[in-house]
C-alpha angles and dihedrals in degrees: 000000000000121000119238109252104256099242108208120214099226096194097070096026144074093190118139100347113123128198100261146100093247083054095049095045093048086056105038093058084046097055099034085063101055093053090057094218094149103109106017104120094179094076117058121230092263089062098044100054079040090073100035083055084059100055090051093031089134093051101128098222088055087049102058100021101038087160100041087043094050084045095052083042091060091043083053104055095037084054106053104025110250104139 
């Protein structure tokens, strides 16, 4: 029997995030992909980092580094294609 994967709801808790760049990344694609904002043209890229930063608003890393984490966002997304 296989247990079913613990999903965290990043938006009320700190568990498990750590203050580093590996952490946020791993959140922010995460939570870039729930929001499903692939393919949506009407919204520009700002924006778009803009509401996946709210849904991970608490994220450590995006709290005490807001520049290096927009900048890691845009490397991100030019990486590994999202936009």
């Amino acid at each position: 029997r296989n247990p079913k994967p613990i999903k965290m709801n990043l938006e009320s808790s700190n568990g498990n995030l750590y203050n580093n760049a590996d952490s946020f990344a791993m959140a922010f694609d995460d939570a870039w992909k729930s929001c499903g904002l692939e393919n949506n043209n009407d919204i520009n890229i700002d924006e778009k980092i803009k509401i996946t930063f709210e849904k991970i608003k608490t994220h450590p890393f995006l709290v005490e580094n807001p520049i290096q984490s927009k900048n890691l966002a845009l490397f991100r997304i030019k990486l590994l294609g999202l936009s």
